[in-house]
C-alpha positions as CSV (number, residue, x, y, z in Angstrom):
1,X,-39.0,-1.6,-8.8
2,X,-37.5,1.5,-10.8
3,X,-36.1,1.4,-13.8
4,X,-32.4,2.3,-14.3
5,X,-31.6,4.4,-16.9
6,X,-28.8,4.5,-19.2
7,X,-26.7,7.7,-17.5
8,X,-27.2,5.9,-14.0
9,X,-25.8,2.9,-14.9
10,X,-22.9,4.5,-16.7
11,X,-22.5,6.8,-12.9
12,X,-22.6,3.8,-11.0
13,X,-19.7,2.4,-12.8
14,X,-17.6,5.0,-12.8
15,X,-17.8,5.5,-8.7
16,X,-17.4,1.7,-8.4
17,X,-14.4,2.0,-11.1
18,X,-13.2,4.9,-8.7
19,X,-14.0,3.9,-5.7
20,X,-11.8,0.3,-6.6
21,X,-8.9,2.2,-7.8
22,X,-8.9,4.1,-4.6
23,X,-8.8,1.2,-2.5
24,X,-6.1,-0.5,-4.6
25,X,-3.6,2.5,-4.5
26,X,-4.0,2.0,-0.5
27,X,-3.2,-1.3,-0.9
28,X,-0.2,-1.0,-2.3
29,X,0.9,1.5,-0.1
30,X,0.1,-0.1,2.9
31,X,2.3,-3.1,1.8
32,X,5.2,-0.7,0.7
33,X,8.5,-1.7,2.7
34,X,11.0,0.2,3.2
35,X,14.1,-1.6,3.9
36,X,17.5,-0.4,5.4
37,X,20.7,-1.7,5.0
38,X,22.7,-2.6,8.4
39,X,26.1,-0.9,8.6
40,X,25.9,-1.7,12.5
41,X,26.6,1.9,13.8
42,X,24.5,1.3,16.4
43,X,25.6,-2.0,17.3
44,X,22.4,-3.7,18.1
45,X,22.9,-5.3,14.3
46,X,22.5,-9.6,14.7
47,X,23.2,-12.2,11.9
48,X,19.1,-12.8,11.8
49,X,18.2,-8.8,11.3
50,X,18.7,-10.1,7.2
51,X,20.8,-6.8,6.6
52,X,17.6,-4.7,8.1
53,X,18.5,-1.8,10.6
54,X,16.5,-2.6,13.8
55,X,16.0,1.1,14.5
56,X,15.5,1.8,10.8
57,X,18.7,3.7,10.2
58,X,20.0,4.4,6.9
């Protein structure tokens, strides 16, 4: 088995540090919501919608 050196170790970290940070910012964004209030314009508005525009109108 071969050795690792010092600066190999230290590279490995940093892409796995990187690599994590990338996947947690798409996370996050993938979970982002975006929610719309329900002034009922288009009249498809219902008392279970929770104040959320069906067709995502703002």
């Amino acid at each position: 088995m071969k050795k690792l050196s010092r600066g190999d170790l230290l590279k490995g970290c940093a892409r796995g540090g990187v690599l994590a940070g990338i996947l947690g910012l798409c996370a996050v964004l993938n979970n982002r919501e975006e929610k719309f209030e329900c002034d009922n314009r288009c009249g498809r508005c219902s008392k279970n919608n929770n104040g959320i525009c069906a067709l995502g109108l703002k």
